[in-house]
C-alpha positions in Angstrom: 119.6 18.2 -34.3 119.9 19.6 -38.1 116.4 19.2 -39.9 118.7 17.3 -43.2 119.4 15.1 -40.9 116.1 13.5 -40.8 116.7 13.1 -44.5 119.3 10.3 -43.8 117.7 7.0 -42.8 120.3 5.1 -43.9 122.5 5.5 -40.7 122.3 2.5 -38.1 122.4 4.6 -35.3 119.6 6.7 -36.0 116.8 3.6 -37.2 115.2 2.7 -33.8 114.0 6.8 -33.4 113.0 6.8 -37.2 111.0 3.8 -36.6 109.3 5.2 -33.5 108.6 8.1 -35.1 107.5 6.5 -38.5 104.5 4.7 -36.6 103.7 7.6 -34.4 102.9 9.4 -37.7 101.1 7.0 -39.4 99.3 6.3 -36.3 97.9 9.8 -36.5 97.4 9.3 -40.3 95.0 6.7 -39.5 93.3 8.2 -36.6 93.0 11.3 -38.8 91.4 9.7 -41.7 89.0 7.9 -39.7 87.4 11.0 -38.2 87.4 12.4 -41.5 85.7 9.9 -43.0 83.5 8.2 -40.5 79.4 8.9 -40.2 78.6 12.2 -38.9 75.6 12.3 -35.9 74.3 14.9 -35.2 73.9 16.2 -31.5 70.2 15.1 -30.0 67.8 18.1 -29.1 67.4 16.4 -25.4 64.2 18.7 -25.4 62.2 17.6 -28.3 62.8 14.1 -27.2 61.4 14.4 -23.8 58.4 16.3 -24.4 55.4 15.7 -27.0 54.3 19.3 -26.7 56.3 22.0 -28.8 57.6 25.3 -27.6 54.8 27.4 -27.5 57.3 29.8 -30.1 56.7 27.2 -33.0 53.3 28.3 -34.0 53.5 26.6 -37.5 54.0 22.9 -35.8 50.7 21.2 -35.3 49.7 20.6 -31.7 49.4 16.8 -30.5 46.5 15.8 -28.9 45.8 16.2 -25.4 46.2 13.4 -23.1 43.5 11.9 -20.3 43.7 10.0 -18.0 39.7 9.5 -17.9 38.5 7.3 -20.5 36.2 8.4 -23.6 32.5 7.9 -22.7 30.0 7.9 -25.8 27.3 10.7 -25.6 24.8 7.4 -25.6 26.1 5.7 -22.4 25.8 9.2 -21.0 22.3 8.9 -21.5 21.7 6.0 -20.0 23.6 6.5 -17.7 21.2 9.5 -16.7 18.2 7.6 -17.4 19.6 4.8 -14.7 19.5 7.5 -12.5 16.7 9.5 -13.5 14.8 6.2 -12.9 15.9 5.4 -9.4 15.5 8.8 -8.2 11.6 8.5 -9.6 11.4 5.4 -8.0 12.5 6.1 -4.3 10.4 9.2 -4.5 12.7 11.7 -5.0 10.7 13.7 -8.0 12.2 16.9 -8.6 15.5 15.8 -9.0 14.6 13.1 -11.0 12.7 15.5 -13.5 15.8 17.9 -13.7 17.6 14.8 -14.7 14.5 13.8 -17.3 14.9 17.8 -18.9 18.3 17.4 -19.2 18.3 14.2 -21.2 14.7 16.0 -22.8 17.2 18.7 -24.0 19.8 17.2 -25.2 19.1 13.6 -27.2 17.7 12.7 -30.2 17.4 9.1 -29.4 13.6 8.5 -30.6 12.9 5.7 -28.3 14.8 7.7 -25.3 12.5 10.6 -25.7 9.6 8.5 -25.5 10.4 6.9 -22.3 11.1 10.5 -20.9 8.1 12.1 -22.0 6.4 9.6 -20.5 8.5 10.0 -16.9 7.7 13.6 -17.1 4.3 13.6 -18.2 3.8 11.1 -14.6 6.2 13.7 -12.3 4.5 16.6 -13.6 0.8 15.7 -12.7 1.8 14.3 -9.7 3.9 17.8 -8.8 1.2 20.1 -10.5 -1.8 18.5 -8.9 -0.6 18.4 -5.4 0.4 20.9 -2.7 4.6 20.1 -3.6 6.2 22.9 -3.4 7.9 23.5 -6.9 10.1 25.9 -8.4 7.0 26.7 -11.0 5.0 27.0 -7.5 4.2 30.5 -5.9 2.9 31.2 -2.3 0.0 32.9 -1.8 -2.3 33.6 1.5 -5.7 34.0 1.1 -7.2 37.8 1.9 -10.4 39.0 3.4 -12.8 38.9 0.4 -10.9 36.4 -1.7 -13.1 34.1 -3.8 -11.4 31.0 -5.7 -12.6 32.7 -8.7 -10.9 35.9 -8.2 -7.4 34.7 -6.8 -7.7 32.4 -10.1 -8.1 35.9 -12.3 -5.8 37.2 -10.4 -3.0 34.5 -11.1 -4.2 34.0 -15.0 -5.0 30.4 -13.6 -8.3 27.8 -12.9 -10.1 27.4 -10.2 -10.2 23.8 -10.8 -6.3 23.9 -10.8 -6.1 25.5 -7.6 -8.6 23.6 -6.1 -6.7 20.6 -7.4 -3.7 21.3 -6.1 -4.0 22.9 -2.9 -6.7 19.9 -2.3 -9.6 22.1 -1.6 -12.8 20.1 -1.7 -15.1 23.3 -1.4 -13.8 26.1 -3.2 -16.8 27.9 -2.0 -15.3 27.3 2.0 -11.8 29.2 2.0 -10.5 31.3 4.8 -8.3 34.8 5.0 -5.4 33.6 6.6 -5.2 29.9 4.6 -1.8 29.4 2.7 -1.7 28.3 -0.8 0.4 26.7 -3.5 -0.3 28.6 -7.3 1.2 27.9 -10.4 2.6 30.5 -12.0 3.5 31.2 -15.7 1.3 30.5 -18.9 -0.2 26.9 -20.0 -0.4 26.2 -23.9 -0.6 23.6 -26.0 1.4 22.2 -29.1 -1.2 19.5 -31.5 0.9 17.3 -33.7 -1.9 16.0 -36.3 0.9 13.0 -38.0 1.6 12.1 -33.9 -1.6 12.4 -32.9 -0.5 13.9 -29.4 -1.1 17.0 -27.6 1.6 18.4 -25.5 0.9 20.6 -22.5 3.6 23.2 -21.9 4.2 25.9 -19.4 5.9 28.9 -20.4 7.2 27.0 -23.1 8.9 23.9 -21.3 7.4 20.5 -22.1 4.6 19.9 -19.1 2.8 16.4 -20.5 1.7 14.9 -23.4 -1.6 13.5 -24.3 -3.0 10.9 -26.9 -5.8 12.7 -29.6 -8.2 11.6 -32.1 -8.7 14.4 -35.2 -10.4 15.1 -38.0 -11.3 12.0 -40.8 -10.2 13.7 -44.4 -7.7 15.9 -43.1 -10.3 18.5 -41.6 -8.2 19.5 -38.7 -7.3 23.0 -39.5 -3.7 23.9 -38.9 -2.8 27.5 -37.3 -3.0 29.1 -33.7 -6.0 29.2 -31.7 -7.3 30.4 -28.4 -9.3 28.8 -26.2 -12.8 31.0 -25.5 -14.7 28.7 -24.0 -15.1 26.1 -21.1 -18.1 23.6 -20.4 -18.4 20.5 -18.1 -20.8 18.3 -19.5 -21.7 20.3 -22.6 -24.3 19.4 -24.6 -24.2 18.3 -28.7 -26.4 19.4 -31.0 -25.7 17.3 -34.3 -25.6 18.4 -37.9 -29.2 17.4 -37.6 -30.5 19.8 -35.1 -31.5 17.3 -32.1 -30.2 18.3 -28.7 -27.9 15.3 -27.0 -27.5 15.8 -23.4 -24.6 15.1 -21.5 -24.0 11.7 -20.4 -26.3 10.3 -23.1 -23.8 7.8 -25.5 -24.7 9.4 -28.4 -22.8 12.1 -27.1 -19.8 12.7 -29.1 -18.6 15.9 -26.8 -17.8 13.4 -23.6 -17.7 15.0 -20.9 -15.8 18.3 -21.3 -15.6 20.8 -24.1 -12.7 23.6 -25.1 -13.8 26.1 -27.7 -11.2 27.3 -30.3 -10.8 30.3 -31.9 -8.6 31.0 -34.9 -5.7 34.2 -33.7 -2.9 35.9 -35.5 -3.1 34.7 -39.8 -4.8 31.9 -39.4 -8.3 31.7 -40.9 -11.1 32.2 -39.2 -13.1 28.9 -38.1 -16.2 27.9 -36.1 -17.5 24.9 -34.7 -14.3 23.9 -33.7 -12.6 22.4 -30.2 -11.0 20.4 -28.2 -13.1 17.5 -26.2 -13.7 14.6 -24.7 -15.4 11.2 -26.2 -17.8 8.4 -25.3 -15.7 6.1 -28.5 -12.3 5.9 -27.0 -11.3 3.8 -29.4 -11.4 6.8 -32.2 -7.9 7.9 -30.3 -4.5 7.5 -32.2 -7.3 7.9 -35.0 -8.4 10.5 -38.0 -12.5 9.7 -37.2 -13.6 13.2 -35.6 -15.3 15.6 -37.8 -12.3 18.2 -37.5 -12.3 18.8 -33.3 -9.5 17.6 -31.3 -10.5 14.1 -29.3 -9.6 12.9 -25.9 -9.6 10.4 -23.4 -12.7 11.7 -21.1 -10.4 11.1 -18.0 -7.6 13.1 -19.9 -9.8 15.9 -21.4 -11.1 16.6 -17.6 -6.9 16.7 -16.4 -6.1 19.2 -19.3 -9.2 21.1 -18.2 -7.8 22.3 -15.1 -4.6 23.7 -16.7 -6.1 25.8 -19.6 -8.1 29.2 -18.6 -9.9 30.8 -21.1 -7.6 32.7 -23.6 -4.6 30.2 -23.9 -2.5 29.7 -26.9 -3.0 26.1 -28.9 -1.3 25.7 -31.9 -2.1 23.1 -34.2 0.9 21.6 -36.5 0.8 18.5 -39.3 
């Protein structure tokens, strides 16, 4: 076949192969313009689609959150959640691990009325632990030697004879033997006054022991500073403004029934006269109606006797 040939369409004998070949090339005409015209879309980036976490490449795409499958607990139902527990462990007996429990909501909330109920949890574990033979992490052994007095091991161990009569229940101190085991506290008693609260708080070595109610000083005659204590009577007797002599366990007796003298230390300004005692007008507690000592329950002055030897720190704060 000639290529003019294809220029005659006139002949009869050629029209069925012209027409064939007519609609074969607009068939590709039209198959040709619809590819050329038609959307364009893009291949998918199977990758990006089946995972929310970049390539660890693409450091300027932000980072999605991480997923859980634990649900978000607030920091408050945490609490109570602890304090749930902390409660039932208290409750079947079970008092040191219940006061870890206490320290760690102590040390970590803010919650006003939370901290109340677990000062008051501790302040209950702790005299029970500190006053008894429980043994206690803040609890040493000791065995009594030939010549030991109750006034020497106390020296000794920066302690109270009271304390360690308390809590080894020694009824006696004068009757101890050289062989006999006991339980001592160790570390440092001090105490923190808060004149607005009206508390005291009993610490050792710094970590929050009990806290007590206090009465102080009518007119804002409480001094503020550090102190030491430098002196400890049972039943001390009050002599007045006016020179009488009250004894102990007359009413008029303002001193109750144990007395804590306190001495000014580091810049604070030097003092006299005051201390820290007991009362025979309980009712002056949670009040400003001393003349500048530190007032206390008689029953809670005679506890925090046993814990503070002569020479330990108070500090008094507004």
């Amino acid at each position: 076949m000639k290529v003019k040939d294809f220029d005659d369409f006139g002949r009869p004998n050629r029209r069925p192969g012209l027409i064939i070949l007519l609609v074969i090339a607009v068939s590709i005409g039209v198959i040709y313009y619809i590819r050329q015209h038609r959307p364009r879309v893009e291949p998918t980036d199977i990758t990006t689609v089946t995972t929310t976490v970049p390539d660890s490449n693409a450091r300027d795409l932000p980072r999605p959150p991480v997923s859980t499958t634990r649900p978000h607990i607030p920091a408050s139902e945490t609490v109570k959640q602890k304090l749930a527990r902390a409660q039932s462990l208290q409750k079947d007996g079970s008092l040191l691990p219940a006061r870890e429990l206490y320290y760690q909501i102590f040390e970590t909330t803010r919650d006003q009325h939370v901290l109340t109920a677990v000062r008051g949890a501790l302040s209950l574990i702790n005299t029970k632990v500190l006053l008894s033979p429980l043994q206690a992490p803040e609890k040493v052994e000791y065995t009594i030697r030939p010549g030991d007095t109750v006034d020497v091991i106390a020296k000794k161990h920066s302690t109270t004879k009271e304390l360690i009569a308390a809590s080894n229940g020694i009824k006696n101190i004068h009757r101890i033997r050289a062989g006999q085991e006991l339980r001592l506290v160790k570390g440092s008693f001090s105490g923190v006054v808060s004149k607005t609260g009206f508390t005291l708080d009993l610490l050792l070595d710094g970590r929050f022991m009990k806290q007590y109610p206090i009465g102080i000083g009518k007119f804002n005659k409480t001094p503020i500073g550090t102190f030491k204590v430098t002196d400890r009577i049972v039943d001390p007797t009050w002599w007045p403004p006016d020179g009488r002599e009250i004894p102990p366990g007359d009413p008029a007796n303002l001193l109750g029934t144990r007395w804590m003298a306190l001495a000014a230390t580091g810049d604070t300004p030097e003092y006299s006269g005051y201390g820290i005692h007991g009362t025979t007008q309980p009712d002056t507690i949670g009040k400003a109606e001393s003349a500048g000592c530190i007032r206390m329950k008689n029953s809670h002055v005679e506890e925090l006797y046993l814990f503070l030897p002569i020479g330990t720190q108070i500090s008094i704060t507004e």
